[in-house]
DOVEX-271369 format. One record per residue: x, z, y of N, C-alpha, C in turn; residue in three letters. Coordinates in pm, whole numbers, padded with zeros to 5 digits, always signed. Layout:
<nodes>
XZYXZYXZYALA/...
</nodes>
This chain:
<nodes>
-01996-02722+02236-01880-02689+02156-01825-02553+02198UNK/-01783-02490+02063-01746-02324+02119-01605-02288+02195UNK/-01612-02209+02287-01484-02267+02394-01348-02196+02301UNK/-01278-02265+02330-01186-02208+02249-00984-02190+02346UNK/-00904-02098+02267-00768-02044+02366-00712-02194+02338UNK/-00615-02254+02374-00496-02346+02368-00404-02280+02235UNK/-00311-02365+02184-00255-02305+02115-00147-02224+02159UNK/-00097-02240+02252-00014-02154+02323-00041-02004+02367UNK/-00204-02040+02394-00220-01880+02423-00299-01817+02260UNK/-00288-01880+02168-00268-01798+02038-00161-01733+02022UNK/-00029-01800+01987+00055-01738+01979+00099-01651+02037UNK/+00061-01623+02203+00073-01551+02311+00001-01408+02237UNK/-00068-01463+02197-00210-01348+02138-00167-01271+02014UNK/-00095-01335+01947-00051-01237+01772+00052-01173+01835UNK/+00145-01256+01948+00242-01155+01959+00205-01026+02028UNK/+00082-01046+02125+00055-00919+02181-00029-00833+02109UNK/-00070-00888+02006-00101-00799+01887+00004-00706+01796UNK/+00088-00797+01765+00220-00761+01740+00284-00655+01759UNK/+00238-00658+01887+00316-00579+01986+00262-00405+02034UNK/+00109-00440+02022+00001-00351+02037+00049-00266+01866UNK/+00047-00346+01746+00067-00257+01636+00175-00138+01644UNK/+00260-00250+01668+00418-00181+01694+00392-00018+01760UNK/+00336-00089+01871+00323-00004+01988+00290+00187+01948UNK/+00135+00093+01825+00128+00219+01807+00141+00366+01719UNK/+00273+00322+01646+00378+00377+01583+00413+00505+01626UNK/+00435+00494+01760+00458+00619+01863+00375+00698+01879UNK/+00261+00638+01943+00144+00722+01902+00126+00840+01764UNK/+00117+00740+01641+00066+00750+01545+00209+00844+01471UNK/+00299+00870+01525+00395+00877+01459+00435+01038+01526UNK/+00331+01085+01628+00420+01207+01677+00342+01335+01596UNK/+00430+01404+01580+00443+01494+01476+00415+01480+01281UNK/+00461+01338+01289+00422+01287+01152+00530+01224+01136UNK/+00527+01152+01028+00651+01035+00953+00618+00900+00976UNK/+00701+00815+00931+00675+00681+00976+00576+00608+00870UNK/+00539+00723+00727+00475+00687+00659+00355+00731+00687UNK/+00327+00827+00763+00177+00815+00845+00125+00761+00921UNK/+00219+00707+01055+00229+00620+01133+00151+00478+01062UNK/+00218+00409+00913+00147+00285+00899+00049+00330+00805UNK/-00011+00450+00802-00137+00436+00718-00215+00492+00818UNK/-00240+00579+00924-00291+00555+01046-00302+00395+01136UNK/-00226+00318+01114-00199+00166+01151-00324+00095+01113UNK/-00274+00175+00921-00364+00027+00846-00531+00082+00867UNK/-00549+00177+00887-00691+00236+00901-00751+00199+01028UNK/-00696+00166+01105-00690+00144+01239-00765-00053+01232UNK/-00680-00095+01189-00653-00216+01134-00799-00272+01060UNK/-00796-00185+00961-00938-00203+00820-01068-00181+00896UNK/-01038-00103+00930-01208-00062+01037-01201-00197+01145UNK/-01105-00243+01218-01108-00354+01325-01173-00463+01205UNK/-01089-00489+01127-01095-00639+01051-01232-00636+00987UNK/-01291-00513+00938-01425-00497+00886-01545-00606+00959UNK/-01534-00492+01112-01627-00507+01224-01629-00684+01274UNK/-01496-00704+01282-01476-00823+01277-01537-00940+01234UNK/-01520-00902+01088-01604-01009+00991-01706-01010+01002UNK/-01796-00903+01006-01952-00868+01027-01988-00945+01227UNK/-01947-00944+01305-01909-01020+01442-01958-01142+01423UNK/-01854-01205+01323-01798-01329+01282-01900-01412+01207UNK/-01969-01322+01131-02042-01347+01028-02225-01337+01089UNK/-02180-01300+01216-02334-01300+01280-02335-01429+01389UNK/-02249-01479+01365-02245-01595+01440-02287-01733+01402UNK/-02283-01700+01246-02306-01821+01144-02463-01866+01167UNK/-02533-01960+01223-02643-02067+01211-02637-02121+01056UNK/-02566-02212+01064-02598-02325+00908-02503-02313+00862UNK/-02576-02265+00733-02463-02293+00600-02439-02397+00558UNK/-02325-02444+00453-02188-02416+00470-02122-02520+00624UNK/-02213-02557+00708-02094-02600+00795-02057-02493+00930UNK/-02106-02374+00954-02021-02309+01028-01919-02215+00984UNK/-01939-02203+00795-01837-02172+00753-01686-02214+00744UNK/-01741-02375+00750-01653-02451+00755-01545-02543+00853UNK/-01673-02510+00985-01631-02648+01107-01646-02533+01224UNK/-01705-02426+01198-01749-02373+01367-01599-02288+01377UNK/-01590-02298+01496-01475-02228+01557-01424-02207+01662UNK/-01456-02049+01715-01467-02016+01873-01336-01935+01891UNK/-01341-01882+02016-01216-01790+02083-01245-01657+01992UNK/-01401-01616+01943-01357-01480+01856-01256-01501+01721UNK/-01320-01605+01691-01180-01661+01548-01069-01640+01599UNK/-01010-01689+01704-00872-01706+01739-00857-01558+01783UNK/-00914-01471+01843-00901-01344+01849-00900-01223+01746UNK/-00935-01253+01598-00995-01202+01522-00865-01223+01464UNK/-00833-01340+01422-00722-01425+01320-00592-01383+01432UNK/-00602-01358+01515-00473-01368+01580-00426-01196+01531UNK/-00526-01108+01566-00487-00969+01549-00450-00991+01412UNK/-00507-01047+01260-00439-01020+01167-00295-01076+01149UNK/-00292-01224+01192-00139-01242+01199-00054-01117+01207UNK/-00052-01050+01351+00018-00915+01424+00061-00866+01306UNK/-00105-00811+01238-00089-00679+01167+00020-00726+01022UNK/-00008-00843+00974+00097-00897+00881+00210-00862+00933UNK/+00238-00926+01000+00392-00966+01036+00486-00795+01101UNK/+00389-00728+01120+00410-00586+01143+00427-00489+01009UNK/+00339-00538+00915+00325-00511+00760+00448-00549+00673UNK/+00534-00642+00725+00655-00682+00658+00766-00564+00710UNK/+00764-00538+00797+00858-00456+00918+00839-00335+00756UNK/+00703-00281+00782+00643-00131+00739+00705-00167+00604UNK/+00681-00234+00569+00721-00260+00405+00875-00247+00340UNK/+00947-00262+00455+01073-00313+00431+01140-00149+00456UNK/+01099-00117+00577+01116+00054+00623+01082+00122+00546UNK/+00964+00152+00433+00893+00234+00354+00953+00187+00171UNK/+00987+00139+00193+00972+00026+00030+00966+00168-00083UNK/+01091+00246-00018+01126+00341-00181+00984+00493-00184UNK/+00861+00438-00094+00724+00494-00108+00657+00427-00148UNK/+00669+00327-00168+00508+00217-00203+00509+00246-00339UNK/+00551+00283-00388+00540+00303-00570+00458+00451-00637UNK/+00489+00559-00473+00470+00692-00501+00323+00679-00613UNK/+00299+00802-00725+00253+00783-00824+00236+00711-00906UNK/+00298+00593-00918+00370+00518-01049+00500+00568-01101UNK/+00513+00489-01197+00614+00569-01253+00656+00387-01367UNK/+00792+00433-01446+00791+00311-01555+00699+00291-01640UNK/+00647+00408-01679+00569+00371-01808+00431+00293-01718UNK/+00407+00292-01631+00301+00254-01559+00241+00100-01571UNK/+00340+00025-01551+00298-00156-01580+00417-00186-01672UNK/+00356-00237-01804+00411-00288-01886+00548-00391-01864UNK/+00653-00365-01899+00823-00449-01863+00784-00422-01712UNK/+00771-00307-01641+00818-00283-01496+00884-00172-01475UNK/+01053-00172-01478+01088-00051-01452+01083+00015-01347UNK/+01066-00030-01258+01100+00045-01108+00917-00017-01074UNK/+00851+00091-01018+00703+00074-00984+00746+00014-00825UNK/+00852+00062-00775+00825+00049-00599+00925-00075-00553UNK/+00988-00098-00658+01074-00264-00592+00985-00340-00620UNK/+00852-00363-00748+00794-00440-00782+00643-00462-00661UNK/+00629-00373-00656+00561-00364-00524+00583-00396-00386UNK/+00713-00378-00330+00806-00406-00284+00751-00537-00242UNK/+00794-00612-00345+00846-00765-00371+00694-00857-00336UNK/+00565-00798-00442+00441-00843-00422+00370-00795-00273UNK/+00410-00690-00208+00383-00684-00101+00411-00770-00006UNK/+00530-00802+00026+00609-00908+00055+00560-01026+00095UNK/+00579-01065-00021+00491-01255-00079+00339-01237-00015UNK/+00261-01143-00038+00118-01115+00019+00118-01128+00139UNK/+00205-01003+00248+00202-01040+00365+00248-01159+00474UNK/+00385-01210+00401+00417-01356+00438+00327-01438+00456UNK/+00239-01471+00292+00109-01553+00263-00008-01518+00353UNK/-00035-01404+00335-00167-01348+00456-00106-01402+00615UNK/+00002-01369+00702+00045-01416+00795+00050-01591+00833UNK/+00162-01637+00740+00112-01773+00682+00022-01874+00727UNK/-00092-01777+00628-00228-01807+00605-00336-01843+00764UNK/-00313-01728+00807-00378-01726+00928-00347-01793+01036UNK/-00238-01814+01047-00139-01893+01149-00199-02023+01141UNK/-00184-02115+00987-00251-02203+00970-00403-02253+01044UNK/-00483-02125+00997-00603-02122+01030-00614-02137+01194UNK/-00538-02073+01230-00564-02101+01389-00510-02262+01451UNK/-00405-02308+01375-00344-02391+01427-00478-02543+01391UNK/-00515-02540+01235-00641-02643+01204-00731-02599+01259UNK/-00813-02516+01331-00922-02463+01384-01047-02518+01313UNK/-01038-02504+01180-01142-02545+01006-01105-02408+00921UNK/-01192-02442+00842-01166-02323+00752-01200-02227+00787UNK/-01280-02193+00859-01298-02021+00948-01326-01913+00877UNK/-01463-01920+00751-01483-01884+00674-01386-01824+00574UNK/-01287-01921+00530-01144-01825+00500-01129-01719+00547UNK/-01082-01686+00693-00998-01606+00729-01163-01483+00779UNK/-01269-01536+00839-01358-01442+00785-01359-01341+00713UNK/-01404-01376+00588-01427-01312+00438-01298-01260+00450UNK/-01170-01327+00467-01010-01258+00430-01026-01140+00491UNK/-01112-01082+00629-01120-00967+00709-01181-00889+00647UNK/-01273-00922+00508-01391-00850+00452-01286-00782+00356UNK/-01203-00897+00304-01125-00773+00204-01049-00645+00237UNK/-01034-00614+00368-00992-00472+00396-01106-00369+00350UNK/-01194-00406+00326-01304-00287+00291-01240-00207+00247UNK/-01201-00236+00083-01172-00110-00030-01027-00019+00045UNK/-00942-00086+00140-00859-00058+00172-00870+00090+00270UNK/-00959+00051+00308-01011+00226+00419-01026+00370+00311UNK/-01099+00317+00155-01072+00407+00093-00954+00438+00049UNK/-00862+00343-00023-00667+00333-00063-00655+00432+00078UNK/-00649+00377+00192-00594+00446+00317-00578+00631+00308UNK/-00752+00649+00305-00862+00757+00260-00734+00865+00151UNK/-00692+00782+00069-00632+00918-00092-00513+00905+00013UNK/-00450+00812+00023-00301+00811+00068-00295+00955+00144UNK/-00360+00953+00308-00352+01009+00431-00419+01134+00342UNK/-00500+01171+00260-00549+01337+00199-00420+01391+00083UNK/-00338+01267+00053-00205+01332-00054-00096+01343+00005UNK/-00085+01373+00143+00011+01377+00233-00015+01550+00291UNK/-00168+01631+00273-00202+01696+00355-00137+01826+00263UNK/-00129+01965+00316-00076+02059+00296-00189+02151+00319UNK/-00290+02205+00258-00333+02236+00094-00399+02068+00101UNK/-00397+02000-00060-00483+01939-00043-00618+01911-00047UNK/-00658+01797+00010-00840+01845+00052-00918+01874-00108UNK/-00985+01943-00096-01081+01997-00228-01085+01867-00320UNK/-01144+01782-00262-01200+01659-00358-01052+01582-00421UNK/-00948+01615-00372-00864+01539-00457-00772+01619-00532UNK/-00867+01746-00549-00802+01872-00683-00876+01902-00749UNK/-01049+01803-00764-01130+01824-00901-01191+01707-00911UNK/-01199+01718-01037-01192+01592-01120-01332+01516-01103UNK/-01420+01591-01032-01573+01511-01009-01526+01424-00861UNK/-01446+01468-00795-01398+01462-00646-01355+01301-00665UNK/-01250+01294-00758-01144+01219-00780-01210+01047-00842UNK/-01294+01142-00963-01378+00985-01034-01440+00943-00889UNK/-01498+01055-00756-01633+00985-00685-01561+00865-00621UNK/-01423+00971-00603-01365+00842-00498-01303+00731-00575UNK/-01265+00728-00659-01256+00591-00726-01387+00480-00783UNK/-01479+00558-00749-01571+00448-00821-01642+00416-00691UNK/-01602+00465-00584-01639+00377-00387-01530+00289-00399UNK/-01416+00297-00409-01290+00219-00439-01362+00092-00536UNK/-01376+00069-00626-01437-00012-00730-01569-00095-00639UNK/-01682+00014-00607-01796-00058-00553-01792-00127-00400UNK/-01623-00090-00333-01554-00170-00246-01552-00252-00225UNK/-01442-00253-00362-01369-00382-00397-01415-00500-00449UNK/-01562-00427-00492-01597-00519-00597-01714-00610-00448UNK/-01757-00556-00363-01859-00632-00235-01757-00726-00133UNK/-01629-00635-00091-01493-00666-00023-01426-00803-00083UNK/-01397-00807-00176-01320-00863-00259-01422-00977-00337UNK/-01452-00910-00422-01549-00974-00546-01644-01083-00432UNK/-01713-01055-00362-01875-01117-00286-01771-01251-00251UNK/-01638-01189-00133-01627-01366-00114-01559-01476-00196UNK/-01521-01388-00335-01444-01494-00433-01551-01581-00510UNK/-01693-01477-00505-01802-01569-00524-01868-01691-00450UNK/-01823-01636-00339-01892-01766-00253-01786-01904-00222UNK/-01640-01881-00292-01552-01967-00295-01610-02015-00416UNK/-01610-01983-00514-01692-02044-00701-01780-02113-00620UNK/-01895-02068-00529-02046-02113-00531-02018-02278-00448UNK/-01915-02240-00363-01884-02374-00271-01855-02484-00313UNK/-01760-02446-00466-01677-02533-00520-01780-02624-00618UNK/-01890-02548-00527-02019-02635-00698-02121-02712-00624UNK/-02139-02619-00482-02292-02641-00507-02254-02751-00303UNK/-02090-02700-00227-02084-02787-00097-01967-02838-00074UNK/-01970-02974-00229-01835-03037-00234-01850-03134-00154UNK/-01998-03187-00079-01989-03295+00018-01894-03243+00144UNK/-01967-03115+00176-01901-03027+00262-01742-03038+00281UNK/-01709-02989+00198-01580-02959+00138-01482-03077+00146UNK/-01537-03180+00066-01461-03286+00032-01428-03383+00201UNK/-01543-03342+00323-01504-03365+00449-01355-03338+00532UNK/-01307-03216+00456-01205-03130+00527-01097-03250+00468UNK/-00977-03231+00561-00849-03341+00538-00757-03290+00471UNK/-00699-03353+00414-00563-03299+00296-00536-03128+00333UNK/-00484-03122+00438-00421-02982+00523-00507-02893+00506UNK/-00639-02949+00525-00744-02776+00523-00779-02790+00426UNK/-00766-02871+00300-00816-02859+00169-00714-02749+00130UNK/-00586-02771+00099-00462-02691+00114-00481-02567+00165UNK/-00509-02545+00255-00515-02403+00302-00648-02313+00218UNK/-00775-02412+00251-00886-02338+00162-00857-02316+00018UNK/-00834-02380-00055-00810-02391-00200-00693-02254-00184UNK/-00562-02333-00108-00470-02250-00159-00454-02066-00125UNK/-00515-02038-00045-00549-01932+00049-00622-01833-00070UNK/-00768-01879-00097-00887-01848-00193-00771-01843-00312UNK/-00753-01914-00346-00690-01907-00520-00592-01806-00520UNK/-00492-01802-00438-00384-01689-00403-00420-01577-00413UNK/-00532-01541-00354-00579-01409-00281-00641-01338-00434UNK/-00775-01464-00470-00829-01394-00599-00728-01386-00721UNK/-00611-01439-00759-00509-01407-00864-00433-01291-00803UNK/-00387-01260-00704-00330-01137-00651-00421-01042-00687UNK/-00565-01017-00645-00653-00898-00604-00667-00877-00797UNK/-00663-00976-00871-00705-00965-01023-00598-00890-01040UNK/-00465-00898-01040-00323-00805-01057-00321-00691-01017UNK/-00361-00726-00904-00378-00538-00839-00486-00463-00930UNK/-00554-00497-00975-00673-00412-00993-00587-00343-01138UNK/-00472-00359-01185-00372-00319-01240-00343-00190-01189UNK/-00304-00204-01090-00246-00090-01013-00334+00008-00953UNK/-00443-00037-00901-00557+00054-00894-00587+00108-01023UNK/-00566+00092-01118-00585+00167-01224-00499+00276-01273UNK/-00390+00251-01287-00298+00332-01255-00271+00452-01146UNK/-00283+00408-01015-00295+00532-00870-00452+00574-00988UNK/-00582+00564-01019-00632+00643-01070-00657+00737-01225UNK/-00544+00649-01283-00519+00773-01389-00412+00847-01287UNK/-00318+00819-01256-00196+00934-01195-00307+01040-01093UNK/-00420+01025-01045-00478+01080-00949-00573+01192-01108UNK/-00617+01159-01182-00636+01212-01252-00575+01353-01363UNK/-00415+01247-01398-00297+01324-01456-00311+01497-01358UNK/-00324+01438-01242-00208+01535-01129-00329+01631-01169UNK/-00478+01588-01137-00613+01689-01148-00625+01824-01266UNK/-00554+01762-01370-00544+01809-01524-00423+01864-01514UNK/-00320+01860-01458-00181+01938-01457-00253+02055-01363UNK/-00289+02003-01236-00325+02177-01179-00432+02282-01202UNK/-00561+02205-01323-00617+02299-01371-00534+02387-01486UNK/-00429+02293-01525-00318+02405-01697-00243+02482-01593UNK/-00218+02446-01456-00057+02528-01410-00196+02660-01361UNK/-00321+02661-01356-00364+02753-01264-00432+02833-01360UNK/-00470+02812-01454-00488+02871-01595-00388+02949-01610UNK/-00293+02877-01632-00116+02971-01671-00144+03117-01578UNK/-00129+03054-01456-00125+03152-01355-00236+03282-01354UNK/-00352+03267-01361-00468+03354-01443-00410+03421-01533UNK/-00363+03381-01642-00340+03454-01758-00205+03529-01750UNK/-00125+03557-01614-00019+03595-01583+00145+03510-01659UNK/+00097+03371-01685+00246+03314-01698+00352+03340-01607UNK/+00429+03381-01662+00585+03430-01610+00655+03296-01640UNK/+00625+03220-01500+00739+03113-01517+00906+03160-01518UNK/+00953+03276-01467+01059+03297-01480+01162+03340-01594UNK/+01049+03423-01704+01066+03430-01810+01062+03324-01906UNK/+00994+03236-01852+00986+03084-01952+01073+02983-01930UNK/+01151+03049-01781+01302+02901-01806+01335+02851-01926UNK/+01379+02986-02010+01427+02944-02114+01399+02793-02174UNK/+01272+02764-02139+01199+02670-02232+01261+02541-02221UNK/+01313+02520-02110+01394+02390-02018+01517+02373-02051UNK/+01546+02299-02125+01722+02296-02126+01832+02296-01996UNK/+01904+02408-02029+02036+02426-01943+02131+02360-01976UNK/+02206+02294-01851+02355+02243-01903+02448+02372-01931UNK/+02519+02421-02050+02606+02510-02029+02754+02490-01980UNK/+02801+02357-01964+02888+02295-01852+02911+02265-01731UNK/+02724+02322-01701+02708+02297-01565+02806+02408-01449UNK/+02880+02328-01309+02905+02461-01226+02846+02551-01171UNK/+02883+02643-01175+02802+02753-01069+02777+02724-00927UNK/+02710+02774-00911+02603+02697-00754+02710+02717-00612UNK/+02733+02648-00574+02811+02668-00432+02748+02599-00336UNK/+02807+02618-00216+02772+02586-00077+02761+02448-00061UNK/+02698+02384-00005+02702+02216+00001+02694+02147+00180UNK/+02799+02101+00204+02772+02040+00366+02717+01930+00362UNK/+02684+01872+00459+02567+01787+00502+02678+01624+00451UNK/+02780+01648+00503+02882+01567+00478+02948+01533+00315UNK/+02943+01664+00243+02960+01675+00112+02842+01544+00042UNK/+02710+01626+00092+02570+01553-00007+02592+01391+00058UNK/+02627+01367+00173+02614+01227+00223+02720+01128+00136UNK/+02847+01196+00087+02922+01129+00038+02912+01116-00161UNK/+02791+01188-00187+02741+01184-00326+02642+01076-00322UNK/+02666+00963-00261+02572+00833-00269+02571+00701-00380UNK/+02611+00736-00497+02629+00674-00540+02665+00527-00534UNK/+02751+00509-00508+02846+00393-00389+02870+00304-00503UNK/+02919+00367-00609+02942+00252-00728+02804+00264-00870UNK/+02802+00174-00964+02736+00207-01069+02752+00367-01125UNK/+02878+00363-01142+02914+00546-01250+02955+00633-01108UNK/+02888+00667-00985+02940+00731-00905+02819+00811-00882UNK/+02880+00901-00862+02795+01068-00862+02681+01007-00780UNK/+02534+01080-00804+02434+01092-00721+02382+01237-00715UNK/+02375+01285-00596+02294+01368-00529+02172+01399-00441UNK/+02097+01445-00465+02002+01433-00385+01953+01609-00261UNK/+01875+01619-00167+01881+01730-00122+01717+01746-00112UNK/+01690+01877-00167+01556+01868-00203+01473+02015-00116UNK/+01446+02070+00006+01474+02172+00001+01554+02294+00046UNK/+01641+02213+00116+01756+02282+00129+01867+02294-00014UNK/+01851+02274-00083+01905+02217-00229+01942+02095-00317UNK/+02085+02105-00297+02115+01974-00339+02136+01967-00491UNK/+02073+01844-00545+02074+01819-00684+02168+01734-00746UNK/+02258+01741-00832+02320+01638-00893+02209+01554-01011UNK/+02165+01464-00981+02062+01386-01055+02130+01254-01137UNK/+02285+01251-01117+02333+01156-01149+02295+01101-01344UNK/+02311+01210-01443+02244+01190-01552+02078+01111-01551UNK/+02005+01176-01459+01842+01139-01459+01831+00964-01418UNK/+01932+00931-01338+01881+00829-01269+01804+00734-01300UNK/+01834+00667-01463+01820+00547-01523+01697+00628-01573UNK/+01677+00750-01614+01518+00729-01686+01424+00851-01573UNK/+01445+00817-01457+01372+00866-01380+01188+00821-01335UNK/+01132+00884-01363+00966+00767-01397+00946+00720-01250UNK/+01011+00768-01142+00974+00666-01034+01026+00540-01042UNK/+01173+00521-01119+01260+00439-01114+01359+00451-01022UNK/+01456+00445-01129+01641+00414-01078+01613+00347-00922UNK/+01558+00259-00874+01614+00224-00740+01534+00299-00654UNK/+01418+00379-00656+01333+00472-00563+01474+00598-00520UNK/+01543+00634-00646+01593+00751-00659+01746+00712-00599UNK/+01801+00600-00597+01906+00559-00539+01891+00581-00344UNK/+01796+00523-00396+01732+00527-00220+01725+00602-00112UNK/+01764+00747-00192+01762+00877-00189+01856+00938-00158UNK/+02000+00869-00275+02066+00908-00324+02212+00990-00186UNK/+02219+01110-00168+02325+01180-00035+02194+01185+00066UNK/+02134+01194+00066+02032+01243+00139+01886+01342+00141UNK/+01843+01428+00212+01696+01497+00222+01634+01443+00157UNK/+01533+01430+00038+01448+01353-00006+01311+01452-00035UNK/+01306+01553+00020+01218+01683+00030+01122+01572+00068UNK/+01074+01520+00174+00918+01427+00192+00899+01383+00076UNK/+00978+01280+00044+00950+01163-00067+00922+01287-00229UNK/+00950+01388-00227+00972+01474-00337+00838+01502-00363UNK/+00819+01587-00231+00631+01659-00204+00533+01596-00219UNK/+00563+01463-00121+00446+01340-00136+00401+01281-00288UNK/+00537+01302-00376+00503+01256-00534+00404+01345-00621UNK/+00367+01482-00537+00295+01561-00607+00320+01611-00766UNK/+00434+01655-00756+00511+01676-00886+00394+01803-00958UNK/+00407+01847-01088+00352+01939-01155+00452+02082-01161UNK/+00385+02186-01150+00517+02290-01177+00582+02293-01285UNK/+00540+02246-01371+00653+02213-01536+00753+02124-01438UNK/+00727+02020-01381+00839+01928-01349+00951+01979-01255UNK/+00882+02046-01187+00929+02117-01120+01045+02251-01144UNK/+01005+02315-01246+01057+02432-01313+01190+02371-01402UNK/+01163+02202-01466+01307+02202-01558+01385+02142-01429UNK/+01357+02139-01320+01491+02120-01240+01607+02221-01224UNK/
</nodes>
C-alpha cells in the first residue's frame, strides 16, 4: 500500500504552500506590480501542476483502478500545492478584480455590463470550487484521477499567462503587433485547451460508459466529488471558451488599430490639426492645477458625485463617461480620485481613443 501523510500533516502542507505562494509575491513583485507578481505566480504554478500530472500519470499500472483507488504521498503533495495556489488565487482576485476584465469591454458578452465584476464573481466560485475540490480529494484519498487531470488543465493557461506578461511589456513583443503573431498564438491556446481541457473531459464521458463497475464501487461522497468536480469544471471551461474568444478578437482589434494609427503616421497625419474631429465641451473649465488631495476627494462617494481620475500626471473629470465606459462603470469607479495610469496603459488603448480625451 502507497505510504501516505496523516491528515494533519496535509493541512500542515497547503498551508505551507500557502505560504510559499504568498511568499513569493515579494520576490515576484520587486520592481513590478502586484499584477505581475500573480501572473509570474500563476506561471510558476502551471508549469509545477503540468509536471505534476505527467509524475502522477506515470505512476498509473491499471486502468481505471489507479485512477480511481491508488493514492500516495505524491497526490497529497501535488493536491496539497493546488489547494495553496487556490486559496492564494482568491486573495489575487479580490486585490486585482478592477484588471481581470482588461480587454473586454460591454459590448463583449451579451447582458454583461461590467466585463471585470463578472469575472470577478466566476473567478471566485471557480477558485472556492477548485480549493474545495481538492481538499475533499485529500481528505477521501479516492478519486485521484480527478485532481490529476484537474493539474492537466493548467496547460492552456501558460499560454493566457504568455499574452498577459507580453501586454504588460514596453515596446510590445513583435508577435503581439502582427496579425500572423497573434492568430499563431491563439490557435496554441485552442490546441491547449483543447489536449488540457478537452482529453480529460473525454475520459470522464469514456468512464461514465465503458467503468461503471468501477465507478459504481466509490461511496456516496466520492461519487459527489467525481461527478460533481468533472461536471463543474467541463460547464465552466464551455463558458470560458466565451471569453477566450473575445481576449482574441480584442487582441486582434488592437493589431488592426496599430496598423491604421501607423499608416496615418506614414502619410504625415497631423493629429493635432485633427482635434477638431473630437468633440469639445465648450463649458468645459480651463485647465488648472490639481492636488493629490483635490483628485482623492473626486471619488465619487455618492451616485451623482463627481468622478475623477489621474492619468499621467493628468487628472480627468470622467464623471459624464462613467455609465457608458466599455470597460464598465464599476472598473472605472475603482479608479475613481486616484492614478489609474497602470490600469490605463495595460488596456492598450488606440490613439483615436486616446486623442478624444
Amino acid at each position: 500500500e502507497s505510504k501516505t501523510l496523516t491528515l494533519h500533516e496535509c493541512f500542515v502542507a497547503c498551508a505551507a504552500w500557502a505560504a510559499a505562494w504568498c511568499l513569493s509575491h515579494i520576490f515576484c513583485c520587486h520592481g513590478g506590480s502586484s499584477n505581475d507578481a500573480r501572473l509570474w505566480r500563476s506561471q510558476v504554478y502551471s508549469c509545477l501542476a503540468v509536471i505534476g500530472c505527467l509524475k502522477l500519470l506515470m505512476r498509473v499500472e491499471h486502468i481505471p483502478e489507479d485512477l480511481l483507488f491508488d493514492f500516495g504521498i505524491e497526490h497529497q503533495i501535488f493536491f496539497s500545492m493546488a489547494v495553496g495556489h487556490w486559496l492564494v488565487s482568491i486573495w489575487e482576485s479580490f486585490r486585482d478584480r478592477s484588471t481581470l476584465g482588461r480587454g473586454l469591454c460591454s459590448k463583449s458578452f451579451r447582458g454583461v455590463r461590467d466585463p471585470s465584476q463578472f469575472l470577478f464573481r466566476a473567478y471566485i466560485v471557480h477558485h472556492v470550487i477548485a480549493a474545495g475540490g481538492y481538499l475533499a480529494l485529500i481528505w477521501l484519498q479516492r478519486c485521484s484521477g480527478v485532481g490529476t487531470f484537474g493539474l492537466l488543465f493548467e496547460l492552456p493557461v501558460l499560454m493566457l499567462n504568455r499574452r498577459e506578461i507580453a501586454q504588460r511589456c514596453n515596446p510590445l513583443p513583435r508577435w503581439l503587433r502582427q496579425r500572423s503573431g497573434v492568430l499563431k498564438h491563439w490557435k496554441y491556446v485552442r490546441l491547449l485547451f483543447l489536449v488540457g481541457r478537452g482529453g480529460p473531459i473525454m475520459v470522464y464521458v469514456y468512464s461514465c460508459v465503458f467503468w461503471r463497475d468501477h465507478v459504481g464501487a466509490l461511496t456516496t461522497a466520492e461519487l459527489v466529488v467525481y461527478h460533481g468536480m468533472t461536471l463543474f469544471f467541463a460547464l465552466l471551461n464551455y463558458g470560458f471558451l466565451f471569453v477566450l474568444r473575445a481576449w482574441a478578437r480584442f487582441d486582434l482589434d488592437i493589431v488592426a488599430q496599430e496598423i491604421v494609427d501607423a499608416d496615418e503616421d506614414d502619410y504625415g497625419f497631423d493629429r493635432q490639426a485633427n482635434a477638431g474631429a473630437f468633440p469639445v465641451n465648450p463649458e468645459a473649465e480651463p485647465l488648472q492645477d490639481v492636488t493629490i488631495e483635490r483628485l482623492a476627494s473626486m471619488c465619487g462617494a455618492s451616485a451623482n458625485a463627481p468622478v475623477w481620475i489621474g492619468i499621467d500626471g493628468t487628472a480627468y473629470d470622467v464623471t459624464a463617461f462613467v455609465r457608458d465606459c466599455p470597460c464598465g462603470e464599476q472598473v472605472l469607479r475603482q479608479w475613481a480620485g486616484q492614478d489609474a495610469s497602470e490600469a490605463f496603459h495595460a488596456a492598450r488603448h488606440s490613439h483615436s481613443a486616446k486623442a478624444s480625451m
